[in-house]
C-alpha positions as CSV (number, residue, x, y, z in Angstrom):
1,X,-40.2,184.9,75.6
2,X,-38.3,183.3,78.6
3,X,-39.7,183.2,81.6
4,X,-39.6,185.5,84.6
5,X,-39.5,182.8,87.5
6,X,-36.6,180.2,86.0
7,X,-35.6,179.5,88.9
8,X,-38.7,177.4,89.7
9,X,-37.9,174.5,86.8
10,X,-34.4,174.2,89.6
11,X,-36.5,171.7,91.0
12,X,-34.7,168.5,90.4
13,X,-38.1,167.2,88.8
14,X,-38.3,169.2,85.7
15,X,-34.2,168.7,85.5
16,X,-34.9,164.9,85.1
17,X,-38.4,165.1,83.1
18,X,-36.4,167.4,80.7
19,X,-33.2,165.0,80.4
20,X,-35.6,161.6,79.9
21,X,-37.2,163.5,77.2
22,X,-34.2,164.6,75.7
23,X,-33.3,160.8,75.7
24,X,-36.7,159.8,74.3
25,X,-36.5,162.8,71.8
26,X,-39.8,164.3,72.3
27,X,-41.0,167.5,73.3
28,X,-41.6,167.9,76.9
29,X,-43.7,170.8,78.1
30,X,-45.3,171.7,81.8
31,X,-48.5,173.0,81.2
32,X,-51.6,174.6,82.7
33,X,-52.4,175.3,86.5
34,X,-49.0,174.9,88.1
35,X,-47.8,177.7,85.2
36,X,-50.7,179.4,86.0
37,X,-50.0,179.5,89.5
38,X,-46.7,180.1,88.9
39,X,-47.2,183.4,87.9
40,X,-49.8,184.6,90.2
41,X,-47.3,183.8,93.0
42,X,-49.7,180.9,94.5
43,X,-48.9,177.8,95.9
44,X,-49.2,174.5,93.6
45,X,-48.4,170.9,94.6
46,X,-49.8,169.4,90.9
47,X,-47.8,169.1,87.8
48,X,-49.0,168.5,84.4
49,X,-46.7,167.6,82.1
50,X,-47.4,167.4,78.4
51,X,-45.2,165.2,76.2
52,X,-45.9,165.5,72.3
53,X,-45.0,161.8,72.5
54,X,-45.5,158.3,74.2
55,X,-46.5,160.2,78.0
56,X,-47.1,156.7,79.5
57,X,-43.3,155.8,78.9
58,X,-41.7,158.9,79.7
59,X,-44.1,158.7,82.9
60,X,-42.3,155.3,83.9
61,X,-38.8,156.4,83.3
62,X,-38.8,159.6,85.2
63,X,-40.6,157.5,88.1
64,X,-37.6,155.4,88.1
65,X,-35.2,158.4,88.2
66,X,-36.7,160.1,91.0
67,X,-36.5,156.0,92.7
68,X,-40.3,156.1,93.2
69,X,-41.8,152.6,92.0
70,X,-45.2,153.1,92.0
71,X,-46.7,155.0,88.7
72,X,-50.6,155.2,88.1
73,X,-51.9,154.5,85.2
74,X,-55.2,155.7,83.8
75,X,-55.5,153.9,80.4
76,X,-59.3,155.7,79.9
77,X,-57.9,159.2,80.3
78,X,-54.7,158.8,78.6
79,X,-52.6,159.4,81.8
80,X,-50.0,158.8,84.1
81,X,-49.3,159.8,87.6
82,X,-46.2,160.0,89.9
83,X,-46.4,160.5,93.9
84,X,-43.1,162.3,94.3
85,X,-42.4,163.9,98.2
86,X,-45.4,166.6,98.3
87,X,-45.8,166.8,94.6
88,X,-48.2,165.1,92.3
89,X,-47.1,164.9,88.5
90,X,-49.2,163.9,86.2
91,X,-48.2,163.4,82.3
92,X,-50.5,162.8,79.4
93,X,-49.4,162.6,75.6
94,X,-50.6,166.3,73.4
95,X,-53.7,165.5,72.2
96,X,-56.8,166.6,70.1
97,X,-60.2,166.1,70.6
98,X,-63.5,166.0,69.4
99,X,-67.0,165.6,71.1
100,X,-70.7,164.7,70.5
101,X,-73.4,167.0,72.0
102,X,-75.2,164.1,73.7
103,X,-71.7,163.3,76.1
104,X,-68.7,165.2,77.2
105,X,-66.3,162.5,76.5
106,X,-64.2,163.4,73.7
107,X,-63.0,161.7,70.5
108,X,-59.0,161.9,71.2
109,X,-56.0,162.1,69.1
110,X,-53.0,162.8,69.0
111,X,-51.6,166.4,68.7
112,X,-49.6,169.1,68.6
113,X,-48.6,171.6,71.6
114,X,-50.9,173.7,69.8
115,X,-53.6,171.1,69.2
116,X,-53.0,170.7,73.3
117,X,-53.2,173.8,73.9
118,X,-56.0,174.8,72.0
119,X,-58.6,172.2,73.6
120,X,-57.8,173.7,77.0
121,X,-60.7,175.9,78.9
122,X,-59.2,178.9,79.6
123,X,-56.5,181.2,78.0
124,X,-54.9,181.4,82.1
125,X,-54.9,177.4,81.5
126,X,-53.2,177.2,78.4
127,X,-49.8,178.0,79.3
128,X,-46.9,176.0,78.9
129,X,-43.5,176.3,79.4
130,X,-41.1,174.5,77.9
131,X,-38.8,171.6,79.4
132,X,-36.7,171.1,76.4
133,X,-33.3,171.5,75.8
134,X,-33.4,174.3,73.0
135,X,-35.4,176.5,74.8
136,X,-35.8,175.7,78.7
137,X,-37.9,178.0,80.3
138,X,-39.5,179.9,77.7
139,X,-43.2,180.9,78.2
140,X,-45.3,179.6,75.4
141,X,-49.1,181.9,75.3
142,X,-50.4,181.7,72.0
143,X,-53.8,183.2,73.3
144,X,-52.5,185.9,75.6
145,X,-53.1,183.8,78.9
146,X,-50.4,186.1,80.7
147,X,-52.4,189.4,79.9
148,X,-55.1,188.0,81.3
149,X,-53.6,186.8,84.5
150,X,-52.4,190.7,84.5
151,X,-55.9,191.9,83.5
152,X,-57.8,189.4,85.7
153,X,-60.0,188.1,83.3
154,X,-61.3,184.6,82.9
155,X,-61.9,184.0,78.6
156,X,-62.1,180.7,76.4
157,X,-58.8,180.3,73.8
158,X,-61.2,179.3,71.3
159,X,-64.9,180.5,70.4
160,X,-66.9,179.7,74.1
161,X,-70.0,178.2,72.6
162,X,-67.8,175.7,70.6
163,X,-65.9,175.1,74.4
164,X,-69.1,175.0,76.9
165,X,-71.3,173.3,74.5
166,X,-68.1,170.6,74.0
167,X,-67.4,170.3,77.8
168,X,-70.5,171.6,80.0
169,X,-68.7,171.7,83.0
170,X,-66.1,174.5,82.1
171,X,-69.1,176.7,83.1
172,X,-68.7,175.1,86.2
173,X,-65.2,175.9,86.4
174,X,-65.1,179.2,84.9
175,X,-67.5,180.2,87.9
176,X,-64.8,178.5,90.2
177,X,-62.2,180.1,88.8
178,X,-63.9,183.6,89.2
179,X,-64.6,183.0,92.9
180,X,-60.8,181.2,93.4
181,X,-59.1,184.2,91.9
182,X,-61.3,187.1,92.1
183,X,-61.5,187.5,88.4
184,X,-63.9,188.9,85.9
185,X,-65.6,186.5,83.2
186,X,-65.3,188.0,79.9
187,X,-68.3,189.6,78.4
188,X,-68.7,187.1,75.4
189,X,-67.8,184.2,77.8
190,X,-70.6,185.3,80.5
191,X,-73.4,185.3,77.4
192,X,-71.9,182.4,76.4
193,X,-72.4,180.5,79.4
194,X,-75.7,182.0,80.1
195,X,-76.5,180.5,76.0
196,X,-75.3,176.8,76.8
197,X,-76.4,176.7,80.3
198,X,-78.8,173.9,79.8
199,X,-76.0,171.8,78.4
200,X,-75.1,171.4,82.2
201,X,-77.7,169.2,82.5
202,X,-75.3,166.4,80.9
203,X,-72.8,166.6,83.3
204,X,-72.7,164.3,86.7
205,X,-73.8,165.2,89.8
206,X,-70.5,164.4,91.2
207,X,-68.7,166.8,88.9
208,X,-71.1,169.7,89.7
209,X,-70.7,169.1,93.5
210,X,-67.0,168.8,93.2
211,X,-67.0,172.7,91.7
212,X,-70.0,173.9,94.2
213,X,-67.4,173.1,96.9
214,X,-64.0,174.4,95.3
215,X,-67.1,177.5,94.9
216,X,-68.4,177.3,98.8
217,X,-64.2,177.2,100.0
218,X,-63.3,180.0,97.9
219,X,-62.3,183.0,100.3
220,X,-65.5,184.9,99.2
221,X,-68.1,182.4,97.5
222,X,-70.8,184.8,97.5
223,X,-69.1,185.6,93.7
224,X,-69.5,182.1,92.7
225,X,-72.8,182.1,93.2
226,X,-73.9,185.6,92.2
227,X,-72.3,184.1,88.7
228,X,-74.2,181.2,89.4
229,X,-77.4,183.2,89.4
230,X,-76.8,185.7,87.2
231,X,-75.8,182.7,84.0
232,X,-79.1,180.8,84.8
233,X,-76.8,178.1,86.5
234,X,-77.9,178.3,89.8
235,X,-81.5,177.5,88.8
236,X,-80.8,174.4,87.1
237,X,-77.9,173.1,89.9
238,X,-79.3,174.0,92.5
239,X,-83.2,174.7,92.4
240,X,-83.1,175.1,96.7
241,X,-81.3,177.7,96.5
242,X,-82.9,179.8,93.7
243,X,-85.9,179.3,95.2
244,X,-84.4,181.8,98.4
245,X,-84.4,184.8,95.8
246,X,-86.9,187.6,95.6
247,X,-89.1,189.6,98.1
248,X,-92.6,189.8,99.0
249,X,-94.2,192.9,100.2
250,X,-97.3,193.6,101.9
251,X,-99.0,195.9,103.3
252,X,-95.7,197.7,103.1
253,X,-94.1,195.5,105.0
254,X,-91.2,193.2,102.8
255,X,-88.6,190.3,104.0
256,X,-85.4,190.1,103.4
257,X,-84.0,188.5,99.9
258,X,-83.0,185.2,101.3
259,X,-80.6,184.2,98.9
260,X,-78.7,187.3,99.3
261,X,-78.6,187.1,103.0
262,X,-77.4,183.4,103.0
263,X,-74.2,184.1,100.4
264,X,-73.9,186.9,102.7
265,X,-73.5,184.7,105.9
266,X,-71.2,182.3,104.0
267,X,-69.0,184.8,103.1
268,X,-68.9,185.8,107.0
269,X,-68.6,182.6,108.2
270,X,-65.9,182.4,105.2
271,X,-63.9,184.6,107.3
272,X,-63.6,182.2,110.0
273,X,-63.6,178.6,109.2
274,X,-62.2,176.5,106.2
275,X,-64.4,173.7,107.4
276,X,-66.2,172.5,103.7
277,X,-69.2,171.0,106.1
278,X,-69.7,173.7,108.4
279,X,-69.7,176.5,105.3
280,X,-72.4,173.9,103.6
281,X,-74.4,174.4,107.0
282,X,-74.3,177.7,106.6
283,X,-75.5,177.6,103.0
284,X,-78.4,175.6,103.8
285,X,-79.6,177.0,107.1
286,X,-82.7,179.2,105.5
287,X,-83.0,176.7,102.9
288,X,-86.6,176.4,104.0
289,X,-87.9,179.5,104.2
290,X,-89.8,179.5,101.0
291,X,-91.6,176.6,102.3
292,X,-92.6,178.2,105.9
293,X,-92.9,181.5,104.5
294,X,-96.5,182.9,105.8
295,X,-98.1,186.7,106.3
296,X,-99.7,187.8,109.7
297,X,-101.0,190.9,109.7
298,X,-100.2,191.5,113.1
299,X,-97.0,189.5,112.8
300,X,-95.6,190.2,109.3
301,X,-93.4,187.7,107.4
302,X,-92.8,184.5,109.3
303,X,-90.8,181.4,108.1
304,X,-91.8,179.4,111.5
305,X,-89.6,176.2,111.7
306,X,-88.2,176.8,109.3
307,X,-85.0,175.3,110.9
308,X,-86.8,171.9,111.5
309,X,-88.2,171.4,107.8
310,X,-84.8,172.7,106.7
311,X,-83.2,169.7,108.7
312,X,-85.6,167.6,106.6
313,X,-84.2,168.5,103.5
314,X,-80.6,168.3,103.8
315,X,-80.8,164.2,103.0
316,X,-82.3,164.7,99.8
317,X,-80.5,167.6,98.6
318,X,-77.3,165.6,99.8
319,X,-78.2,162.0,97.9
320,X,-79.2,164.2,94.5
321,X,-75.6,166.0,94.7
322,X,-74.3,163.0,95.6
323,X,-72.5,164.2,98.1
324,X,-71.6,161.8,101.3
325,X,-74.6,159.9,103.0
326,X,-72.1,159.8,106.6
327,X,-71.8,161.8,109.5
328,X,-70.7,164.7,107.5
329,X,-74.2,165.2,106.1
330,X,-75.5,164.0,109.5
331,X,-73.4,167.0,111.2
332,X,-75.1,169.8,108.4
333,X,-78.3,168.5,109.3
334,X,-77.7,169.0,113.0
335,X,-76.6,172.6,111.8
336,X,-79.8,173.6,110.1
337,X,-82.1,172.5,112.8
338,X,-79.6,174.1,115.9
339,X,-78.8,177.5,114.2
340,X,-82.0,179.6,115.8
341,X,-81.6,178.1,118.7
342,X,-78.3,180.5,120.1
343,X,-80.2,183.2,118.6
344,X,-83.4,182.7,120.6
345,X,-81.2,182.5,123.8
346,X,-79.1,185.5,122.7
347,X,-82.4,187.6,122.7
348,X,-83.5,186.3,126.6
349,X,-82.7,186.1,130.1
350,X,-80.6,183.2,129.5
351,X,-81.4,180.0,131.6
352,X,-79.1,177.6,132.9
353,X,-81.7,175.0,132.0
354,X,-81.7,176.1,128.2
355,X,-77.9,176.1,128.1
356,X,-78.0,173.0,129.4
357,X,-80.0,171.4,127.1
358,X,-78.5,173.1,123.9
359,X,-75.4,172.1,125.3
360,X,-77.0,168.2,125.5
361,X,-78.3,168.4,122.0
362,X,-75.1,169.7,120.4
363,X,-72.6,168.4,122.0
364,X,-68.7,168.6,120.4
365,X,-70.6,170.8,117.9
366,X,-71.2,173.4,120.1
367,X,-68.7,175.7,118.8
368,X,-69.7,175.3,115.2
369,X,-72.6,176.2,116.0
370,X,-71.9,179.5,117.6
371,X,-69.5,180.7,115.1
372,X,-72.6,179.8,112.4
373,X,-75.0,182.2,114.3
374,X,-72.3,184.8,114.9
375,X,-72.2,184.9,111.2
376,X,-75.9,184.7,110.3
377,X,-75.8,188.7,111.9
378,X,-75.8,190.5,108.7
379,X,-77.9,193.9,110.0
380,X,-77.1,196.7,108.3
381,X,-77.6,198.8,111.4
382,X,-74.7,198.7,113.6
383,X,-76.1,199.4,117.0
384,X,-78.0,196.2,116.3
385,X,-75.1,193.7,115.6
386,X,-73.0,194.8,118.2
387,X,-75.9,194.3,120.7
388,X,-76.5,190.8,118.9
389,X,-72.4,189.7,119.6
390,X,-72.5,191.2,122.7
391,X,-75.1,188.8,123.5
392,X,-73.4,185.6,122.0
393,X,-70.3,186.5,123.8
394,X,-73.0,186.1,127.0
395,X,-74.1,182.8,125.7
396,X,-70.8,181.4,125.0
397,X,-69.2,182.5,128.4
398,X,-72.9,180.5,130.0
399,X,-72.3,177.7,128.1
400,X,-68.6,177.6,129.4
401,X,-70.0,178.0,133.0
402,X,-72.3,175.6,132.9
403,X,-70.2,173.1,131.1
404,X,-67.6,173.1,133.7
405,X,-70.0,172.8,136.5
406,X,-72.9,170.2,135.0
407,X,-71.0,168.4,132.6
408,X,-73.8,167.7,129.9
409,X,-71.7,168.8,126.5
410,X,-72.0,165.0,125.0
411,X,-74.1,164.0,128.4
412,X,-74.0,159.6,129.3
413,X,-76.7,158.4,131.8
414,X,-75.6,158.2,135.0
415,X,-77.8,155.5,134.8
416,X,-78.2,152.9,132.4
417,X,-81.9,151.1,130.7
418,X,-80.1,148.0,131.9
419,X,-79.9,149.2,135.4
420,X,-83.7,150.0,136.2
421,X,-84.4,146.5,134.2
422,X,-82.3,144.9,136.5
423,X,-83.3,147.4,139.9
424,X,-86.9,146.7,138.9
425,X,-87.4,142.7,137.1
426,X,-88.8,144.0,134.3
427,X,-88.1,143.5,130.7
428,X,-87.2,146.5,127.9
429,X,-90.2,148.5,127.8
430,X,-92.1,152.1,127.8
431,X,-91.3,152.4,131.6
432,X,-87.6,152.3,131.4
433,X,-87.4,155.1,128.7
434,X,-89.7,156.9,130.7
435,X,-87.4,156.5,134.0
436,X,-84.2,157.8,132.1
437,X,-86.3,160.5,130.2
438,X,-87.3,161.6,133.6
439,X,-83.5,161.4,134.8
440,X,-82.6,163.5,132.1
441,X,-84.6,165.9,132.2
442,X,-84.3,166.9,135.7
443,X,-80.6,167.3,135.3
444,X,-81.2,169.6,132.4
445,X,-83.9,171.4,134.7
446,X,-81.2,171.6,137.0
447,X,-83.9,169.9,139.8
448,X,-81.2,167.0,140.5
449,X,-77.3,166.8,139.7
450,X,-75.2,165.3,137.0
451,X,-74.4,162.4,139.5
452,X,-75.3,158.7,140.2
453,X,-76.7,159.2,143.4
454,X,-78.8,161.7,143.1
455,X,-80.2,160.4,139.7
456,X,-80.2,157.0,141.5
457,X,-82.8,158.4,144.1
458,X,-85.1,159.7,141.0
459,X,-84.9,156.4,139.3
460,X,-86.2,154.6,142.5
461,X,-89.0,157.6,142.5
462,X,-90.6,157.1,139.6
463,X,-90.4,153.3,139.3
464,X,-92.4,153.5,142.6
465,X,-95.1,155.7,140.8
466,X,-94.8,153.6,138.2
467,X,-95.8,150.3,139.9
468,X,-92.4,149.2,139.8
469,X,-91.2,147.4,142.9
470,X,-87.2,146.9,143.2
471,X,-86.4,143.3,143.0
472,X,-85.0,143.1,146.4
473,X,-88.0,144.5,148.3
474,X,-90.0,141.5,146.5
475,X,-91.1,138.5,147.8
């Protein structure tokens, strides 16, 4: 069959990969995602190349071609990459393989196409087209890839508990590739994954985290993890967030499914940001709720604090993903214990003195912060969100005001510890936090201004109560 888009392999790239092969005499294919990609009409800067052949050779000699020096080799994969402009070509020989069920590092050999194509995870990845001279251009789909692309259906080439069981993480990515594309997992691979789902337990934490967030910047991940969920995944990679599902009732009164609200929020906040940190925010913001979760009668369900204890566990849930110990987790842990604070000022007369200080405590992050509690409205009753924007769009316009006129988003001392030591003689101790404490809060209070002098005068203030004397007043 020849392909539909020929014009694509114009690129000057497949022009040369095609002519060094022809040179080498081996077959020469490009295979999987960017074919895949190709045809759905989305961009793709990463070609595969598949050489039935030495790959490592042909890698060097095309590098040469296109005058870039620099190829990468990696000897324990079996590949070769080239840095070309904004494209990234990697090439690896056709190969076989074989695994154990303790590891998911295969036996390799070398192949065929269809040995090649055969070991691949999905029929939509299997595709190749060819790059040789006899046939340039035409689409080779032994296991109706291109149907499936058409049908929007996500299926293993080969039987799936052979496939998952072999490579665990394919579950992973069939998951991902269901909440990328907005596909459908076949019915036998669904059962299937749901049948191997323990063999994820093999598979690094880096992996899984490096598919949870393909999953979390997908354009709707609420289908990623409804998949997650409904395979018995989600349990096993991510016992927090099971843990959100399922409601409580008594005394007829019932809380909201958790889990379902929070893939409900990311999806909203989805909408508006393509920030991988800030969406991870917004998946772990309730993440505490089972643990605060408490009955009043008078009171109903409450999940008190919830924000602080959450803030407590994004660390851990962090360093067992393995996902970065830096200021990235530092920022989603600010997230989690922030978010209910714009709420609780969205529902009250709001005071200059609470902007102020939620202003001081998030700083930069102010914005983030908003947009998360925007999208954490997910009401069903209309009347009831548009009052709850209305009132953000009142605490945003304060904050605004009050930024502009105190100058406390990222707030510095007017005055430093090492000025009251020096004002007063005395060495660091308890008194000079409790000097600048005092000096901050009054600004925040909005009892003195954001300026030297005036914060100068409170400093002098309380040293005197203190017992302090200023150095030169002493004798």
């Amino acid at each position: 069959m020849s392909f539909p888009l020929l014009k694509e392999l114009n690129h000057p790239v497949f022009k040369i990969v095609s002519d060094e092969a022809a040179v080498e005499g081996i077959d020469v294919y490009v295979i999987g995602g960017y074919v895949r990609d190709l045809l759905l009409h989305r961009p793709s800067k990463d070609i595969d190349i598949m050489a039935v052949g030495n790959a490592m050779d042909l890698a060097g000699k095309v590098a040469k071609k296109l005058g870039s020096s620099k190829v990468q080799v990696f000897k324990n994969f079996g590949t070769a990459m080239i840095r070309y402009k904004d494209l990234d070509i990697e090439f690896v020989g056709a190969r076989r393989e074989s695994y154990i069920p303790e590891s998911r590092k295969p036996e390799v050999e070398t192949g065929t196409l269809e040995d090649d194509q055969k070991r691949r995870d999905f029929t939509i990845n299997a595709l190749a087209i060819s790059l040789n001279k006899a046939n340039y251009g035409e689409l080779i789909d032994p296991f109706e890839g291109v149907k499936d692309l058409e049908d929007g259906i996500i299926r293993t080439p080969l039987d799936p508990d052979i496939t998952f069981s072999d490579d665990p993480l394919r579950m992973m990515r069939a998951v991902r590739f269901a909440a990328q594309l907005k596909f459908h997992i076949a019915e036998e691979t669904i059962e299937s994954i749901t049948r191997n789902r323990h063999r994820i337990e093999i598979v690094s934490a880096e992996r899984i985290s490096d598919e949870l967030n393909k999953i979390i910047l997908s354009s709707k991940p609420s289908i990623g993890f409804k998949l997650l969920d409904g395979t018995g995944l989600l349990e096993i990679v991510f016992p927090e967030l099971f843990a959100l599902k399922g409601v409580e009732e008594r005394k007829l009164i019932r809380h909201k499914d958790n889990f379902l609200h929070t893939i409900r929020v990311l999806d909203n906040i989805s909408r508006n940001t393509d920030d991988l940190w800030l969406r991870w925010a917004t998946l772990l913001h309730d993440i505490a709720k089972p643990l605060t979760k408490r009955f009043d009668s008078e009171a109903g369900w409450t999940f008190h604090g919830h924000n602080h204890y959450g803030a407590r566990m994004v660390p851990e849930i962090f360093r067992r993903m393995k996902l970065p110990m830096n200021e990235k987790m530092k920022f989603v842990e600010k997230m989690v214990n922030l978010h209910m604070r714009p709420v609780v000022l969205s529902q009250e007369i709001v005071t200059d003195s609470a902007v102020r200080r939620l202003l001081f405590e998030a700083g930069d992050d102010i914005d983030d912060l908003m947009t998360l509690c925007e999208a954490d409205i997910t009401s069903g009753i209309k009347d009831k969100v548009e009052r709850y924007l209305r009132n953000f769009q009142l605490v945003r316009q304060k904050l605004t005001e009050i930024e502009e006129k105190d100058r406390v988003r990222n707030w510095q001392p007017p005055i430093s510890g090492e000025e009251i030591m020096a004002t007063f003689g005395i060495p660091p101790c308890r008194a000079v936090g409790d000097i600048k404490n005092a000096i901050k809060d009054a600004i925040l209070d909005g009892v003195i201004h954001n300026n030297r002098e005036e914060a100068w005068a409170l400093m002098m203030e309380n040293g005197i109560k203190l017992g302090l004397k200023p150095i030169n007043e002493q004798s």
